[in-house]
C-alpha positions in Angstrom: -11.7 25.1 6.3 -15.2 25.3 5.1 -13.9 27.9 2.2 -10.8 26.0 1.3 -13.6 23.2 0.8 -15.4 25.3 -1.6 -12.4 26.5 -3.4 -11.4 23.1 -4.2 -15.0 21.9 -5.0 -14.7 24.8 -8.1 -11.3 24.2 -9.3 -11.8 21.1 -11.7 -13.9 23.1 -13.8 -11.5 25.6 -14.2 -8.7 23.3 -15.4 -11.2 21.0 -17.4 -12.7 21.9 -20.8 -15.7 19.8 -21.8 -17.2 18.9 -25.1 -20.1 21.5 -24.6 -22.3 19.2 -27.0 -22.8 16.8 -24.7 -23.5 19.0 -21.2 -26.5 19.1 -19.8 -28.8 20.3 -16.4 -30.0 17.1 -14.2 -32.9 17.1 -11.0 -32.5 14.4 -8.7 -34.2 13.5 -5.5 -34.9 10.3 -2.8 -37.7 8.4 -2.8 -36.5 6.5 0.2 -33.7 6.7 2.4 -32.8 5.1 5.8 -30.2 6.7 8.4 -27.8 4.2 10.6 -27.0 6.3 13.4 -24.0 4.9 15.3 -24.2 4.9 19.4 -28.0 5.7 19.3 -30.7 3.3 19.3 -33.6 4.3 16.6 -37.8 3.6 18.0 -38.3 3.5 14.6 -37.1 4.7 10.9 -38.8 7.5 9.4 -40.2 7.8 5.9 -39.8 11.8 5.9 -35.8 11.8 5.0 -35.7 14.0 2.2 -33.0 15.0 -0.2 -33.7 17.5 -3.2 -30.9 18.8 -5.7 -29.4 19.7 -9.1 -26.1 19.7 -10.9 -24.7 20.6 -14.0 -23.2 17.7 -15.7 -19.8 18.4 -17.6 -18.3 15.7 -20.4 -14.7 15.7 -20.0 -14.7 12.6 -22.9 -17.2 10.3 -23.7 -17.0 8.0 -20.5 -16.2 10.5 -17.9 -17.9 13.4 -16.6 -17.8 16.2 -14.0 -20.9 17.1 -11.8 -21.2 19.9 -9.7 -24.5 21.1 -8.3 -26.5 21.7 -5.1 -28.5 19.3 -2.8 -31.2 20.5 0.0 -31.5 17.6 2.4 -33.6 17.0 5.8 -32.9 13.5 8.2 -34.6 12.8 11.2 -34.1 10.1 13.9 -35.9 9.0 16.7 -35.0 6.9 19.7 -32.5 7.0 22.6 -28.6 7.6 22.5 -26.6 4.8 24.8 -25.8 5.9 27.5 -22.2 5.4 29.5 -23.7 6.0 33.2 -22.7 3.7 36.0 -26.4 2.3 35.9 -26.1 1.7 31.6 -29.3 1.6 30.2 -31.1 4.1 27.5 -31.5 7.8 28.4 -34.7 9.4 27.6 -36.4 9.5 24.1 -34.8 11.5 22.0 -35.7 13.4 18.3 -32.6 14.5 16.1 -33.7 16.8 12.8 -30.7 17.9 10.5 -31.4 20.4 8.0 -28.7 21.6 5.6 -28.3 23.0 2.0 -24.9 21.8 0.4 -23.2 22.8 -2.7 -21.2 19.4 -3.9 -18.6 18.1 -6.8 -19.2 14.5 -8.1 -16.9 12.1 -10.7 -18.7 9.7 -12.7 -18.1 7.2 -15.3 -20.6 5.2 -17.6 -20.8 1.4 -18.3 -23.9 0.7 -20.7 -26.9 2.2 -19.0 -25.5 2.6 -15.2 -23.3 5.5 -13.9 -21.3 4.7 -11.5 -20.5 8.0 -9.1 -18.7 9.6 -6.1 -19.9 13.3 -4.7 -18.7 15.3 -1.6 -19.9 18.4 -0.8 -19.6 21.0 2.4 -22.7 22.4 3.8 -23.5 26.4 3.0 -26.1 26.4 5.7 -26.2 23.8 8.3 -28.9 23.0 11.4 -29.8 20.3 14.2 -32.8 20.4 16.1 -33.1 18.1 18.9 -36.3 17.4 20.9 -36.0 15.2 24.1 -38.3 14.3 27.1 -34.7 15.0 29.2 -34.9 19.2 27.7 -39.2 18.8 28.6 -39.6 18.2 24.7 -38.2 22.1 24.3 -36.6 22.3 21.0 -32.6 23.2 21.7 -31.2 24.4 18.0 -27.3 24.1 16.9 -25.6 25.3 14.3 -24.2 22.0 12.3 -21.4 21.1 9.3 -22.2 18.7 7.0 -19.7 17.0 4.8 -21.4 14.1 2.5 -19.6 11.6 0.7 -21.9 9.8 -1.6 -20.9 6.9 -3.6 -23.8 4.7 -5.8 -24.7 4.3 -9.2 -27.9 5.6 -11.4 -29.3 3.2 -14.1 -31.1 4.9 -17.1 -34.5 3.4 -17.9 -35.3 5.9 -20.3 -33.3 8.8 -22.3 -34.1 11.2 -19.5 -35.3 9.2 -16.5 -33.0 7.4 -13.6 -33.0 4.6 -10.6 -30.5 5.5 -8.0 -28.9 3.7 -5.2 -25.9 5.2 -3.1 -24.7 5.3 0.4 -23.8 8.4 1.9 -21.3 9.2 4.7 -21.1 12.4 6.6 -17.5 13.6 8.2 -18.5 16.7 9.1 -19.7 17.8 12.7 -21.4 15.1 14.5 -24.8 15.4 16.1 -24.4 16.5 19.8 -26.7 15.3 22.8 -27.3 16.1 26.5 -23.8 17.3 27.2 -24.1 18.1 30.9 -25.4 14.2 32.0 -22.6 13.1 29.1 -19.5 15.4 30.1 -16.7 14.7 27.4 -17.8 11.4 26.7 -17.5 10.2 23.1 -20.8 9.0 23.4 -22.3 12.0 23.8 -21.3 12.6 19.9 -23.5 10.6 17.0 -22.4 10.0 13.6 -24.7 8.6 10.8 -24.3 7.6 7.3 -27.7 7.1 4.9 -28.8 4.4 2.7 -30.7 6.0 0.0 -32.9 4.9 -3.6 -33.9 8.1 -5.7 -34.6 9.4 -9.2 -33.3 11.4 -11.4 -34.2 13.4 -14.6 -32.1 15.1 -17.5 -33.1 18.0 -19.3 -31.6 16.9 -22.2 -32.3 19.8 -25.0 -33.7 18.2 -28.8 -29.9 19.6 -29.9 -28.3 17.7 -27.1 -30.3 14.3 -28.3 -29.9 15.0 -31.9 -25.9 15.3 -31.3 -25.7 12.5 -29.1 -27.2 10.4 -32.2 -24.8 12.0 -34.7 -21.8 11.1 -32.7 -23.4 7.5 -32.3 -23.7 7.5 -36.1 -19.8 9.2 -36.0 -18.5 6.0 -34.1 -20.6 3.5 -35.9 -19.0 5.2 -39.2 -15.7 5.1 -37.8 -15.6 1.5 -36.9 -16.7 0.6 -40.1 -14.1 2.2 -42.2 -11.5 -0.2 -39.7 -13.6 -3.0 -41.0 -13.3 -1.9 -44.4 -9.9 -1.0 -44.7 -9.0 -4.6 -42.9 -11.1 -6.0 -45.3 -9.0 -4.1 -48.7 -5.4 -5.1 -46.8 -6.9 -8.7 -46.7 -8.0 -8.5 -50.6 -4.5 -7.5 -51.0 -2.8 -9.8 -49.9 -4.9 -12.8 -51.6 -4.4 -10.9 -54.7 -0.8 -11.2 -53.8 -1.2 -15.1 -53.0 -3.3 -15.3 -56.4 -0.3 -13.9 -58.4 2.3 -15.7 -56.9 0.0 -19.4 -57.5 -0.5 -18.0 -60.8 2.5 -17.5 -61.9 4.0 -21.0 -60.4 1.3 -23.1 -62.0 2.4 -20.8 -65.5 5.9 -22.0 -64.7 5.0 -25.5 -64.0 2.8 -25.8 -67.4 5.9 -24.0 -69.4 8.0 -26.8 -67.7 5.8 -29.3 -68.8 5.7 -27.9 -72.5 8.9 -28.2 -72.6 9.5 -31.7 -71.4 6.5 -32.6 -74.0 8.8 -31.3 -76.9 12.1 -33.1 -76.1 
């Protein structure tokens, strides 16, 4: 499944050709993100989320591009899972770390300065870590899919520099906790999703720029020409009004002459 993933991650940039003048490298990373666990109550939120990555950004015409790149991310939550026991309450504190690095395939379109984007991505390398005062605070480590779909938008400030903003969802593998008290319950099992502000940088080469302000000037050409050649066909046809006036006042003076004579 995982490879299938992959495969199909890859094939849109196989079947897509670009305008190479307009591709470039990007960095991106969070300044601040905040996980909503479901069926676990967090002590408190934790500044240390972390999400590091790169992609290669790939024109496919002037409003839409292709991303594909490769994001190193690190979540942690603290607090207690609900528990379903015949007493209820909260089970013992818990600590969940997720580590993962994940290759990923985004869409994106432009309006103005804001991109507006979608990414998913399957995890090459996947971990959780849990800590709890139920395991003696003895770290118990898991092998773990991740599966991200991000959805947000990145406004340009600058020519290279971004503000982002997304939500991301994972439906991979979901975070797994004190099986034998839990059995098969479904609250044993913890999804999350992330809200998330970051930055972003484009390593966009002096070429890149230079073309980027040609093709402006391209545009801005083109769309005056349009204007021009509206401009001649509206010449043209008062020219035609112009004759036709002309030549009905010279036959209404001719008919005049000629009433003066008789």
């Amino acid at each position: 499944m995982k490879k299938l993933i992959l495969i199909l991650l890859l094939v849109p940039f196989v079947l897509v050709e670009g305008q190479q003048k307009q591709n470039y490298f990007s960095a991106h990373a969070n300044i601040f993100s905040v996980v909503f666990p479901t069926r676990f109550e967090q002590s408190k939120q934790r500044a240390g989320n972390f999400l590091l990555g790169g992609q290669y950004n790939y024109y496919v015409s002037d409003m839409f591009l292709l991303s594909g790149g490769l994001n190193f991310t690190w979540l942690e939550m603290n607090g207690r899972n609900k528990s379903t026991l015949p007493t209820g309450g909260l089970l013992g504190n818990t600590q969940f770390e997720v580590l993962a690095a994940y290759p990923f395939l985004g869409v994106s379109t432009a309006i103005s300065e804001t991109e507006l984007f979608v990414k998913m991505g399957v995890s090459i390398f996947g971990k959780q870590n849990q800590l709890g005062s139920s395991k003696g605070w003895v770290l118990e480590g898991k092998a773990f899919t991740l599966v991200p779909l991000e959805i947000g938008a990145n406004w340009k400030f600058t020519e290279n520099w971004g503000l982002s903003a997304s939500i991301m969802k994972n439906f991979g593998d979901k975070l797994k906790i004190d099986k034998k008290i839990y059995v098969n319950s479904p609250e044993s099992e913890i999804d999350f999703l992330t809200f998330n502000i970051g930055l972003s940088y484009a390593f966009l080469s002096k070429h890149n720029n230079l073309q980027v302000q040609i093709d402006g000037l391209k545009n801005k050409n083109m769309q005056y020409d349009h204007e021009i050649d509206a401009l001649k066909k509206t010449i043209e046809q008062q020219k035609d009004t112009i004759k036709e006036k002309t030549e009905l006042l010279a036959e209404y003076n001719k008919q005049n002459v000629d009433n003066g004579n008789t």
